[in-house]
N, C-alpha and C positions, 0 to 999 in steps of 0.2 A: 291753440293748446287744447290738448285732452285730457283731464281728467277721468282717470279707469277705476273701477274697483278690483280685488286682488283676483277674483279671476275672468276680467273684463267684460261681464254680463251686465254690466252699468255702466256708460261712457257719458262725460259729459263736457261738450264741448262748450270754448269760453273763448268768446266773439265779441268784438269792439270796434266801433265805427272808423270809418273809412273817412278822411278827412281832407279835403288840399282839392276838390276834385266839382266839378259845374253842380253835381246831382247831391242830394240828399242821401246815406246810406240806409238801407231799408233798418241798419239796425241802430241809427241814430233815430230813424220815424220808432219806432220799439220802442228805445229808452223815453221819448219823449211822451208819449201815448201811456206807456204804462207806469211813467213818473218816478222813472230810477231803473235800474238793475233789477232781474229777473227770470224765469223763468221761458225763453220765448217759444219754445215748443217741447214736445215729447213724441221719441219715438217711438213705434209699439209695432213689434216683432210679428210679421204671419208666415206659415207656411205654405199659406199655397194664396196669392193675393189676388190671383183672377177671382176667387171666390170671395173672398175676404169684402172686396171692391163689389162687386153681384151683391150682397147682404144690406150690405152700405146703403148700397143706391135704393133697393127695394125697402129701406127704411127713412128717404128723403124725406117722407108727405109724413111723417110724425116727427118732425123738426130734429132731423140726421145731418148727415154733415154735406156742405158746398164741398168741391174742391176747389183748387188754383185751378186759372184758364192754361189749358194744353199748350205745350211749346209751341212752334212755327211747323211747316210741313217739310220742309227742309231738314229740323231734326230726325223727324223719321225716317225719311228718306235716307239719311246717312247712316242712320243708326248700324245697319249689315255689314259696312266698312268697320267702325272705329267695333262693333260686340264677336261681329264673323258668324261661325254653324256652331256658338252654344247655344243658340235658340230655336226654335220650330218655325217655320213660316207661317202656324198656325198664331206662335208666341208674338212674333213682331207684327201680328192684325190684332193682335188680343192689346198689344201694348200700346197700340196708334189709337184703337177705338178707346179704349178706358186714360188716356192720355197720362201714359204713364212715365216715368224718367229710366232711364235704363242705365249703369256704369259698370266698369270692368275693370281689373287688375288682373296679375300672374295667380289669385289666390280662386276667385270664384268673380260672380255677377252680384249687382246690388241692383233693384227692382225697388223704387219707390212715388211716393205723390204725398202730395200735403194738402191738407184744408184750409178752408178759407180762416182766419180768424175767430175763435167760436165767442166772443162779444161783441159789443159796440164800438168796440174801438182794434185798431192796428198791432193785436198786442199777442196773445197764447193761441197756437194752433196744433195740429197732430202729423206726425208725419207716418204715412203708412209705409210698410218693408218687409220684402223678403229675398233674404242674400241665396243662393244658388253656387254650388259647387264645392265648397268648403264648409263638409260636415264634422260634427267635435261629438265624443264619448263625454255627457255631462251625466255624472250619478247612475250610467245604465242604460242612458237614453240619447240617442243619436238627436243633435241640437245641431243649429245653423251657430257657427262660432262668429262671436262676435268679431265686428269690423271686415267680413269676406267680403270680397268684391269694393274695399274701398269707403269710405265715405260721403262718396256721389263728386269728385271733386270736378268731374266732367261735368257734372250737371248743375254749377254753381253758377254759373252765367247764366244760363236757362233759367232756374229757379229763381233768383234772384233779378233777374229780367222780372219775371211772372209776379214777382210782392211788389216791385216797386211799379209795375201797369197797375195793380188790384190800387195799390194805398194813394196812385195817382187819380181812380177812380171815385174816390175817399174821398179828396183834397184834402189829405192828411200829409 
């Protein structure tokens, strides 16, 4: 479920553990880590993230942000099938080296990565993004309209692979 504000520039999705199943769900490791319901990430919008990602990095050594470890190579590799020529060949080296998630819909691309957990424990992280092809008239000023390209639903597996290797690494 989504909750939207009225003119959906605030979305907030509302997630509950997976149960019946061998593994632990990353967002049952969550609830337990952060000792209830909560907050477990925030997204924050860029336009252009190759650069956004470059800033980032060059601000590691004054304690900036980890990211999650990179999909498999196989993700990339396929990526050209499931995204096609909305990307530059320059864009899918740009997106293998900075290990980034890539999804598609009929609407635009969704371009995103997340960080590591920024405490000690299994609990609040950031997810970085920037959606591509579906631009919105907000106030006078051309904006990426919220939810283009999707929610990343392609890249749930992926992603969710990647929290529960990191919180395995934890022994959380």
């Amino acid at each position: 479920m989504v909750l939207a504000s009225n003119n959906e520039m605030v979305l907030l999705p509302v997630n509950e553990p997976t149960f019946g199943t061998k593994r632990k769900s990353q967002i049952q490791t969550y609830l337990e880590q952060n000792v209830g319901a909560g907050l477990q990430h925030m997204a924050l919008k860029t336009d252009d993230i190759f650069h956004t990602l470059a800033e980032m990095q060059k601000r590691s050594h004054v304690g900036g942000f980890e990211f999650m470890p990179r999909p498999n190579k196989v993700y990339y590799e396929q990526m050209p099938e499931r995204i096609g020529d909305a990307l530059t060949k320059e864009q899918y080296k740009q997106i293998e080296q900075l290990g980034l998630l890539v999804d598609k819909d009929d609407q635009g691309i969704l371009l995103q990565i997340f960080t590591k957990p920024l405490g000690d424990r299994a609990t609040v992280f950031f997810e970085i993004i920037e959606r591509v092809g579906c631009m919105k008239d907000i106030a006078g000023r051309l904006e990426q309209a919220a939810g283009c390209g999707g929610f990343g639903k392609g890249n749930f597996s992926a992603l969710f692979k990647s929290i529960e290797d990191y919180e395995k690494s934890l022994n959380v």
